[in-house]
VEXDREN-2710 file (C-alpha; in Angstrom, 1 decimal):
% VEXDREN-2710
k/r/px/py/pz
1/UNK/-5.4/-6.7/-25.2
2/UNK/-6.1/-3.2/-25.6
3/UNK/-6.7/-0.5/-28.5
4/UNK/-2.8/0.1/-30.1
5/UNK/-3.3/4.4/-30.0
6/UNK/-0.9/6.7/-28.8
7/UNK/-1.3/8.1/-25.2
8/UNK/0.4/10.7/-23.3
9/UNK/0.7/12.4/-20.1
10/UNK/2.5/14.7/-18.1
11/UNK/4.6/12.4/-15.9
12/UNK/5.7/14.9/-12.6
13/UNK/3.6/16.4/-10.2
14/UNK/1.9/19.1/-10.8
15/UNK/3.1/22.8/-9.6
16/UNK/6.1/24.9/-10.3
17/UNK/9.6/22.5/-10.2
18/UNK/13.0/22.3/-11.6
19/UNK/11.9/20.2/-14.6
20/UNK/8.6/18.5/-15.7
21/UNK/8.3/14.9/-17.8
22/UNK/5.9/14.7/-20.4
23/UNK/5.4/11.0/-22.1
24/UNK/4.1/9.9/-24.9
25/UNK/3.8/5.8/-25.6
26/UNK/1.9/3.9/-28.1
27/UNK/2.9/3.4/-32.2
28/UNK/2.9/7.0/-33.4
29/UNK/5.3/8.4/-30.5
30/UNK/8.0/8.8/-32.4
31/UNK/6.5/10.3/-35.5
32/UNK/4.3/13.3/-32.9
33/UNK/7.8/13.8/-31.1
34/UNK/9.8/14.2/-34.7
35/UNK/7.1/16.8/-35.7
36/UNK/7.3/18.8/-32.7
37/UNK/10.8/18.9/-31.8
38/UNK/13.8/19.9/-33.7
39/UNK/17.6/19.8/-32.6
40/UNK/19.8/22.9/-31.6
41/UNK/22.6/22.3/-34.4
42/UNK/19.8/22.0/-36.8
43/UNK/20.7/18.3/-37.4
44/UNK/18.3/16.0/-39.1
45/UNK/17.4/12.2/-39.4
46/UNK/16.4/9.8/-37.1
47/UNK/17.2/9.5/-33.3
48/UNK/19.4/7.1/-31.7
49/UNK/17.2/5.1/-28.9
50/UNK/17.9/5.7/-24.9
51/UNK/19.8/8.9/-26.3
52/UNK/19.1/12.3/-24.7
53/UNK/18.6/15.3/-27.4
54/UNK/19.0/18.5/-26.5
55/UNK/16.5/21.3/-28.5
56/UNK/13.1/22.9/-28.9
57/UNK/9.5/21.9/-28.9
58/UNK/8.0/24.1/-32.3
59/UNK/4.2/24.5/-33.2
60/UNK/4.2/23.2/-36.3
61/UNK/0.9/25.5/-37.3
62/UNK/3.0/28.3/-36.1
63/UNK/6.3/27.6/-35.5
64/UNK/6.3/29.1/-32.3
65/UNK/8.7/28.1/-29.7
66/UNK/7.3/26.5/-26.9
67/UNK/10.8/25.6/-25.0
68/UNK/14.1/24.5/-24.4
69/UNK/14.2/20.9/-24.0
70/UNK/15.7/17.6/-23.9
71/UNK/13.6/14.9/-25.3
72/UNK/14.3/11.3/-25.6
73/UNK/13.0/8.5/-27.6
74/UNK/13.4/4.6/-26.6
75/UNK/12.1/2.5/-28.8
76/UNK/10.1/-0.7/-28.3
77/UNK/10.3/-3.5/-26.6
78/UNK/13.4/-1.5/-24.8
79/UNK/10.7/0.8/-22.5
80/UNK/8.6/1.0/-19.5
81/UNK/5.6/0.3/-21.7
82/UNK/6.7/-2.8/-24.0
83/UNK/5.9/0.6/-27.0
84/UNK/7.8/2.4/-28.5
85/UNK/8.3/6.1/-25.7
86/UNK/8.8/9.8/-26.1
87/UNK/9.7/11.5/-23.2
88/UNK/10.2/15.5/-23.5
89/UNK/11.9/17.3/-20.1
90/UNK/11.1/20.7/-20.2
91/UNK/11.4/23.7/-17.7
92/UNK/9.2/23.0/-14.6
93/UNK/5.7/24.6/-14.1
94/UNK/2.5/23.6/-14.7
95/UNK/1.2/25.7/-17.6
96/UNK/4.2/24.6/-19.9
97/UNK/3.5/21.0/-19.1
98/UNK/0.0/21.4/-20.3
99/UNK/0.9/23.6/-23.1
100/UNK/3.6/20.7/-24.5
101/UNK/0.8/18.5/-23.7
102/UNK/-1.5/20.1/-25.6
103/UNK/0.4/20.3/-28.4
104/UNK/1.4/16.6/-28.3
105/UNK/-2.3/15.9/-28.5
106/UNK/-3.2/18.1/-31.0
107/UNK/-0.8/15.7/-32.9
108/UNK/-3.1/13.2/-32.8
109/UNK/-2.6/11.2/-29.2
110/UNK/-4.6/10.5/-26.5
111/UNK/-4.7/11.9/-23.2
112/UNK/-3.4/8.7/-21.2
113/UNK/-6.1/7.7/-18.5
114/UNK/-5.0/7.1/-14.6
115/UNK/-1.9/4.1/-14.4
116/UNK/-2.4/3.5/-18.1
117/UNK/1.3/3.5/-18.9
118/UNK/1.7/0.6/-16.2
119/UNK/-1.5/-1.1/-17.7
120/UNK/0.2/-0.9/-20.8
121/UNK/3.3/-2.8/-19.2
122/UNK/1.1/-5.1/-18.0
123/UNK/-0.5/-6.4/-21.0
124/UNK/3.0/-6.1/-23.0
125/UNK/4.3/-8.1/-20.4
126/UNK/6.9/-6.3/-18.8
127/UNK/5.5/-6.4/-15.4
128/UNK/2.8/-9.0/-14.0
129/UNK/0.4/-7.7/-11.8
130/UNK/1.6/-8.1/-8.7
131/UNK/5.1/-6.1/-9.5
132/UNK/2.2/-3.4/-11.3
133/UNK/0.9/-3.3/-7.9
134/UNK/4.0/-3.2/-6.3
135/UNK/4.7/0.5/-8.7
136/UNK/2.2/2.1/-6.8
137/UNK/3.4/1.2/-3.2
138/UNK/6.6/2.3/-4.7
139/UNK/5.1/5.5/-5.4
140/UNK/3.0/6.0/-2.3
141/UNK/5.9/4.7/0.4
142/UNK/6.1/7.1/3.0
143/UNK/9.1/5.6/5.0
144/UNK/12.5/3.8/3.8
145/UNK/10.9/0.2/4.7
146/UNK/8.2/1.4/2.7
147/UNK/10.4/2.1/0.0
148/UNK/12.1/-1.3/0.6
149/UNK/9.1/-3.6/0.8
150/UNK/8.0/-2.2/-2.9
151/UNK/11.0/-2.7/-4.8
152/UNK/11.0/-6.3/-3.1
153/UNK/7.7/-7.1/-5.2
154/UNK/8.7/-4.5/-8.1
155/UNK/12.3/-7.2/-8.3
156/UNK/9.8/-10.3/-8.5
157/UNK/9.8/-11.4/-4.7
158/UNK/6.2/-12.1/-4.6
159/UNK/6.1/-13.0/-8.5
160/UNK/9.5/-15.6/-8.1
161/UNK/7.3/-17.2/-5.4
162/UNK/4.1/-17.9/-7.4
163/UNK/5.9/-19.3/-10.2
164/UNK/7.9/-21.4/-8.1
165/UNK/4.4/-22.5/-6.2
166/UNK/2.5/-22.6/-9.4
167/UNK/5.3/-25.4/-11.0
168/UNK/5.4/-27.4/-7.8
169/UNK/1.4/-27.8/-7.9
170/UNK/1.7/-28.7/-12.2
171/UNK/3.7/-31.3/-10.7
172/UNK/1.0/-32.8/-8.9
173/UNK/-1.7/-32.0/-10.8
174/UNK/0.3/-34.1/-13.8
175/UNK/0.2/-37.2/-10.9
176/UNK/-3.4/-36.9/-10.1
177/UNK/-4.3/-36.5/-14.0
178/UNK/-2.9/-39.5/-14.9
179/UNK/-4.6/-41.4/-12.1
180/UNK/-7.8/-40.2/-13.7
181/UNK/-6.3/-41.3/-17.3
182/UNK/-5.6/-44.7/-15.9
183/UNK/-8.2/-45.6/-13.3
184/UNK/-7.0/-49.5/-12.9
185/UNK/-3.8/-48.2/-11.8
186/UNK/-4.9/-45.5/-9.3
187/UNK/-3.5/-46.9/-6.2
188/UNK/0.3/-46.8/-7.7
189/UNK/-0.1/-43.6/-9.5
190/UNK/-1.8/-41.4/-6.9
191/UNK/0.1/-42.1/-4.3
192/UNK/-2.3/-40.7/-1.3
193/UNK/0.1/-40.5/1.5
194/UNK/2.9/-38.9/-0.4
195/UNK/0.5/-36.3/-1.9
196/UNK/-1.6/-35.1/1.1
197/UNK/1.7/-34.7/3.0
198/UNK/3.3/-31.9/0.0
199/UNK/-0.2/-30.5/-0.1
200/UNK/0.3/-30.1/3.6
201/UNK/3.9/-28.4/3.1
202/UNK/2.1/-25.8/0.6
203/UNK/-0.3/-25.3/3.1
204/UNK/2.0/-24.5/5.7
205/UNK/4.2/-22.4/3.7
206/UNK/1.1/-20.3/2.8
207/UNK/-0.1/-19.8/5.9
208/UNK/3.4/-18.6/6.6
209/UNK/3.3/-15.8/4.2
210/UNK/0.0/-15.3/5.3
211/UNK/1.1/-13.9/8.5
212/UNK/3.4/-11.4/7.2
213/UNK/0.5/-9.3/5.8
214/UNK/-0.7/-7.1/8.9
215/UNK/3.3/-6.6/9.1
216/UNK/3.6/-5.4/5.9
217/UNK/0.7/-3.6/5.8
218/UNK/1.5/-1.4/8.4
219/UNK/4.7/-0.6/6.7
220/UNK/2.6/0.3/3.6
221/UNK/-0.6/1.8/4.5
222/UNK/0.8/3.2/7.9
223/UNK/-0.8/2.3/11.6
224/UNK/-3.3/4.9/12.6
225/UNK/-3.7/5.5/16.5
226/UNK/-6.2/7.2/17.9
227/UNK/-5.4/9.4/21.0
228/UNK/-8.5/9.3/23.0
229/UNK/-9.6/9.9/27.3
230/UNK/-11.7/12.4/29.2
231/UNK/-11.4/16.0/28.9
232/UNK/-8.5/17.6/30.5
233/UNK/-5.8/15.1/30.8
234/UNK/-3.2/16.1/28.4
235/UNK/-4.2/14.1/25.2
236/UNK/-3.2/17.8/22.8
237/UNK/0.0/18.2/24.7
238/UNK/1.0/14.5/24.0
239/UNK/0.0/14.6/20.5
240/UNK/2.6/17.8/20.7
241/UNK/5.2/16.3/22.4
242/UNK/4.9/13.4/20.3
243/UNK/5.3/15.5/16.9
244/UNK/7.6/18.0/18.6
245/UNK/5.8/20.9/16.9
246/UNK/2.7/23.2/18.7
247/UNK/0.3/21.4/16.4
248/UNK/-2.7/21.9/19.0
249/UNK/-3.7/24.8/20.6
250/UNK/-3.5/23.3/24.5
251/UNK/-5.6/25.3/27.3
252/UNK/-6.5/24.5/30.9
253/UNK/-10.2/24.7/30.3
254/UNK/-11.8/21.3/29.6
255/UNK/-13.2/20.8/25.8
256/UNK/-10.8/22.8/23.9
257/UNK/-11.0/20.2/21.3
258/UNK/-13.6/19.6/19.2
259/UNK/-13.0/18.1/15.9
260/UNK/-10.2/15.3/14.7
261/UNK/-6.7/16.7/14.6
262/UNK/-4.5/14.6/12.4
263/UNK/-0.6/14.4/12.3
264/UNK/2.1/12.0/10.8
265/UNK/5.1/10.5/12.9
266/UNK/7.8/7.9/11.5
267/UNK/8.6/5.2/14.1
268/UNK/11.4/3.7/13.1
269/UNK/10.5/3.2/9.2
270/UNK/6.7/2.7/10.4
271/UNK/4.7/5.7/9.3
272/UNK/1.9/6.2/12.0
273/UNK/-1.2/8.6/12.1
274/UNK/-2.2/10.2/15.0
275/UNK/-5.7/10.9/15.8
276/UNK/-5.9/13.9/18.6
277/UNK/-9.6/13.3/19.4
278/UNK/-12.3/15.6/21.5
279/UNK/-12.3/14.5/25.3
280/UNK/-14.8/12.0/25.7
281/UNK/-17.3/12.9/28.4
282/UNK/-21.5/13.4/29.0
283/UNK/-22.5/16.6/27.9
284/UNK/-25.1/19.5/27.3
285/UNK/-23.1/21.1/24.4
286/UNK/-24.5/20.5/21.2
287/UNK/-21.3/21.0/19.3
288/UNK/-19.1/19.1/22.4
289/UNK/-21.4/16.6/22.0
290/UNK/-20.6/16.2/18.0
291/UNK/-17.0/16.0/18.8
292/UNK/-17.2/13.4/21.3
293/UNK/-19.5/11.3/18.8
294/UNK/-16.7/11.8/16.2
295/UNK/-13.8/10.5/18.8
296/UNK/-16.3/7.1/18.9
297/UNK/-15.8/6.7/15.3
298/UNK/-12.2/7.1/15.1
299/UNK/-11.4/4.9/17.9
300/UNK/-13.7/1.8/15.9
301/UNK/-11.7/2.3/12.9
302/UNK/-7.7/2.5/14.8
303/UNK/-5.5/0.0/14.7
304/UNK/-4.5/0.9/18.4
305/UNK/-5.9/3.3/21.2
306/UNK/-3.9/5.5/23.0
307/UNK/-5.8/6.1/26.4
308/UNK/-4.2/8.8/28.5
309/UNK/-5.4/9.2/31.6
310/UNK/-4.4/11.8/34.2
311/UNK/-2.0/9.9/36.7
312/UNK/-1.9/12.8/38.9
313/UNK/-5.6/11.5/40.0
314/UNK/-7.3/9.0/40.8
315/UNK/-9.3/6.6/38.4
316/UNK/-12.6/8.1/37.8
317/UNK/-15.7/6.5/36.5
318/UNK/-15.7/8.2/33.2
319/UNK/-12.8/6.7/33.0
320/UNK/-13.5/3.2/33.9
321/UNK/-16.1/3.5/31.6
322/UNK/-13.8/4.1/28.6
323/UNK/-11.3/1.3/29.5
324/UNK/-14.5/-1.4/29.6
325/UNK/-16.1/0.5/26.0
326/UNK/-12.7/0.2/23.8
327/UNK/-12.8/-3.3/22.5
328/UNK/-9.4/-2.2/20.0
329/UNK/-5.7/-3.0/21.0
330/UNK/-4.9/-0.2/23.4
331/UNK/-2.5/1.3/25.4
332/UNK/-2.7/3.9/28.5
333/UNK/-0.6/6.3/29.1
334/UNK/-0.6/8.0/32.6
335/UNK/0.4/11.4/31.9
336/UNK/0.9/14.4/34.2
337/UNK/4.4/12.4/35.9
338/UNK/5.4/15.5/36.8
339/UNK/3.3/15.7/39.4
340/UNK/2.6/13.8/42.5
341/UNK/1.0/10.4/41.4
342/UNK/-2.3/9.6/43.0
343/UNK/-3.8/7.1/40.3
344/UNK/-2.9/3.4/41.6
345/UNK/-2.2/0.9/38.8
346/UNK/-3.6/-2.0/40.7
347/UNK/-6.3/-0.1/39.5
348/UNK/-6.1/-1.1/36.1
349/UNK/-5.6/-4.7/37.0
350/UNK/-9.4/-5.7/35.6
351/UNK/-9.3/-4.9/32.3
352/UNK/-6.8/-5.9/29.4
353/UNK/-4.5/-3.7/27.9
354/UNK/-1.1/-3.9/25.4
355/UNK/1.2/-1.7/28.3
356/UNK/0.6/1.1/31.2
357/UNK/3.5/4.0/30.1
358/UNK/3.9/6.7/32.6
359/UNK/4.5/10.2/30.8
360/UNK/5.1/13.8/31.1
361/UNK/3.8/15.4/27.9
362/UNK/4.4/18.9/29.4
363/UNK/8.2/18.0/30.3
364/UNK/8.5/15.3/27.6
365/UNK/9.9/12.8/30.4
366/UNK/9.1/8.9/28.9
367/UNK/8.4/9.7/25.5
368/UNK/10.7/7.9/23.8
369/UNK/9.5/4.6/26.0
370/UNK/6.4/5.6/25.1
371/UNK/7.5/5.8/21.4
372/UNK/9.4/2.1/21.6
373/UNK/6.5/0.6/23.1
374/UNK/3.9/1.8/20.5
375/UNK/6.0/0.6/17.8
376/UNK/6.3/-2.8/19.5
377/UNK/2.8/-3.1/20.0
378/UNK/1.6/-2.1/16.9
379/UNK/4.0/-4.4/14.9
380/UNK/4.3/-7.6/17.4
381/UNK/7.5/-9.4/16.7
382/UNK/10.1/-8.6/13.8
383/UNK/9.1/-10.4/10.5
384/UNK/12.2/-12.1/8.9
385/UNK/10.2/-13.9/6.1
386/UNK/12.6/-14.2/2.7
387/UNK/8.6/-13.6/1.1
388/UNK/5.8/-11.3/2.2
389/UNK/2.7/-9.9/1.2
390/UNK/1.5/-6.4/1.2
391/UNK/-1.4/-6.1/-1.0
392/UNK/-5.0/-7.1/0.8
393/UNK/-6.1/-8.6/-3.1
394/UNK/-3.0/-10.8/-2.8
395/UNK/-3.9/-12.0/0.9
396/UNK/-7.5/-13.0/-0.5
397/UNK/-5.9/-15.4/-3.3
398/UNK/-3.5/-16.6/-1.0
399/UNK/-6.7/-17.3/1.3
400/UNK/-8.6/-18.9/-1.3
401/UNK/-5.3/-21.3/-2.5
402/UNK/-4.8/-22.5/0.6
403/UNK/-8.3/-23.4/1.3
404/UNK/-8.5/-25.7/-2.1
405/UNK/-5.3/-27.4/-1.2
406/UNK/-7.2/-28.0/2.3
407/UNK/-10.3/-29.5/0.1
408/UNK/-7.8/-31.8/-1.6
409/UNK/-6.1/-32.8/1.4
410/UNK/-9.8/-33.8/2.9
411/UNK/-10.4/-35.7/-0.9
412/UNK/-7.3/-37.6/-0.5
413/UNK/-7.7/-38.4/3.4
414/UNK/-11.3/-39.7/2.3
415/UNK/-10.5/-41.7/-0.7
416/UNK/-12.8/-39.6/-2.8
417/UNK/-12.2/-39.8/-6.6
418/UNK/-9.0/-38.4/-8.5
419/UNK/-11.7/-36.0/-10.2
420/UNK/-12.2/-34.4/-6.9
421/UNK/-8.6/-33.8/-6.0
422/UNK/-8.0/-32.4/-9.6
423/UNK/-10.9/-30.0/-8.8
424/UNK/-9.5/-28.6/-5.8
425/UNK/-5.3/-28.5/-7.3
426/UNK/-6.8/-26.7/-10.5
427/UNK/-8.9/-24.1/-8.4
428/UNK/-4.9/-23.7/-5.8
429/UNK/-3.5/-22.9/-9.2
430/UNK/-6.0/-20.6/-10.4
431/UNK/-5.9/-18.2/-7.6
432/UNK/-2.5/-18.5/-7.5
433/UNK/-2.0/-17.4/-10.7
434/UNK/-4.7/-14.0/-10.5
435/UNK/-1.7/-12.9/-8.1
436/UNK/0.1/-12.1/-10.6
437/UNK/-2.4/-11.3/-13.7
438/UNK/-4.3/-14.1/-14.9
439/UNK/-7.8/-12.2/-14.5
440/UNK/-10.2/-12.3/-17.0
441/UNK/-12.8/-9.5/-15.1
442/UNK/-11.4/-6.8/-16.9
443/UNK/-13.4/-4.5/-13.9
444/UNK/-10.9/-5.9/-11.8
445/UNK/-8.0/-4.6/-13.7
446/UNK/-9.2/-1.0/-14.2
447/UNK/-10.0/-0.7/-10.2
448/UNK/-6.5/-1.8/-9.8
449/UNK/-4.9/0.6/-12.5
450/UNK/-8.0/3.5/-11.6
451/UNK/-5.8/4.1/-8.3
452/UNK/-2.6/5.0/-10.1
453/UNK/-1.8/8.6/-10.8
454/UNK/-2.4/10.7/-14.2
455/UNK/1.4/9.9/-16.3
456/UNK/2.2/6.6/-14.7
END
């Protein structure tokens, strides 16, 4: 469990906005929020829960106004928390927040650490882990699939699963136990045949959910694409075109840019970062040089490569040499359409790529192919799975499950012992289960909470 004190936090982002949250939770909420705030009509007595009360927040010390507010008390287990919340909505701006705040903590509370309201939640058992988790994708989505996929898991999609999963292997577990409890009847009890063949169904039905991860976590964490070729042939002008803003400053001399230019785009609901990197190319320039090693790194860590080469002439070794160097997913794009096309694709034959796209970033002719087919390759086919993953700690249970039911399939086939099959079903369940909270390394909870914002 954790220490029963009173935390608090300012809830909203911070800078200037119409309103701004500030939350206390824990067993003395109510009494700091009664001893700061008093109602307009100069009524007394004790607050109705999930009831909004319009008023001030006073200094006690000096019974200085602070502000107008509306404050709101839900008591316990009713809250976001499982405690007993205060929530105060005062006039948006940073310094007020802080000042409220600091007055709340002068009170006697605790400034709340980084997702220790959804810790709290956690450990009060309003939320497992996985729907936790699921809060902060919620939080972070940057597209409405995003958005979609987390209150999937924040409703239980994940959770419903495990439990469901977790039942069906008590079930064997309870066969294989009392095979052990009864050793002269193991044959009857056991029953081999029929068990390896449901431990193969869980097997198969993990390894289906297993393959909606790189799906989902493009949809979560966003695919990042890394424009990359030799200097000169349009690689600024796409990333324009693409973004439909002047983001890059575009010029016909060769090495205009030098560092990493980064921009967002939204593909359908899949959020995608672009990587505008320096034209790749042997050099004498010290600081050309720098850029180029740069555009090496970015292209190792891309999920695709968008090679544009300049299809208004011919393939040129520098460019051979990049199509045989990127070992990622990639793409070309043979840009300059707009002009008479001297760059054969026969030419491009040899080595393997995900689609050749013909382009005119300066006209914007074959853009939204372009568009369609970066989408397509980045995602592969459409994932229709009723259950999906999104969260890489999840995947690595899921991982470790399905390799224990593949040691107690191997047991079973092998007419090893029913200790050894009880083993491998007991260490399924187990990592099943840290999917949705039963960890006892409490430094795996705070890394999991430590990425959650101040207030939530």
């Amino acid at each position: 469990m954790y220490k029963e004190d009173t935390i608090a936090a300012v809830a909203t982002p911070p800078g200037e906005g119409g309103i701004a949250v500030v939350r206390i939770s824990g067993p003395d909420a109510e009494e700091i929020g009664g001893t700061i705030f008093s109602r307009n009509n100069g009524t007394k007595g004790r607050l109705k829960s999930h009831t909004l009360y319009h008023g001030r927040v006073r200094d006690p010390r000096s019974d200085a106004v602070l502000d107008e507010v509306l404050l709101t008390v839900m008591r316990k287990p009713r809250s976001y928390t499982g405690e007993t919340v205060v929530e105060v909505h005062c006039h948006g701006g940073a310094f007020l927040a802080r000042e409220i705040l600091r007055l709340i903590l002068s009170q006697g509370a605790r400034h709340a650490e980084p997702g220790e309201f959804t810790k709290r939640a956690f450990l009060n058992g309003r939320l497992d882990l996985a729907q936790a988790e699921a809060v902060l994708d919620l939080i972070q989505a940057r597209t409405q699939k995003g958005v979609s996929l987390a209150v999937t898991q924040v409703e239980g999609g994940i959770s419903g699963w495990v439990g469901a999963m977790r039942s069906s292997l008590l079930d064997c577990m309870v066969q294989v136990e009392a095979a052990i409890d009864f050793p002269e009847d193991e044959i009857e009890l056991l029953q081999r045949d029929q068990l390896a063949q449901r431990i193969s169904e869980f097997r198969e039905e993990i390894n289906a959910i297993l393959d909606t991860y790189e799906w989902c976590r493009l949809h979560r964490e966003g695919a990042r694409v890394c424009i990359c070729g030799r200097p000169n042939v349009g690689k600024s002008s796409l990333l324009n075109t693409l973004i439909g803003e002047e983001r890059v400053i575009v010029t016909p001399t060769p090495g205009t840019t030098r560092d990493v230019v980064e921009e967002s785009l939204n593909l359908g609901g899949l959020p995608v970062v672009l990587w505008d990197t320096a034209g790749m190319r042997e050099t004498d320039n010290q600081v050309e040089r720098i850029g180029v090693e740069l555009s090496k790194r970015y292209i190792d860590k891309a999920d695709l490569v968008m090679l544009v080469l300049d299809g208004s002439n011919e393939l040129t070794a520098e460019d051979e040499s990049l199509l045989r160097k990127i070992d990622n997913k990639m793409m070309v794009v043979l840009n300059k359409d707009d002009l008479p096309t001297k760059l054969d694709r026969k030419a491009l034959k040899p080595f393997h790529t995900a689609g050749i796209y013909s382009v005119s970033a300066k006209l914007g002719s074959g853009i939204e192919e372009l568009k369609n087919g970066l989408r397509e390759t980045l995602l592969g086919v459409n994932v229709e799975a009723s259950i999906v993953i999104t969260n890489l700690r999840h995947k690595s249970a899921l991982i470790r499950c399905e390799r224990a039911l593949n040691n107690a399939q191997v047991s079973l086939s092998e007419k090893q012992s029913a200790e050894f099959v009880a083993v491998d079903l007991n260490d399924a369940k187990e990592a099943l289960e840290e999917i949705t909270g039963k960890i006892h390394n409490e430094e795996v909870l705070e890394h999991i909470f430590s990425q959650f914002c101040i207030g939530k």
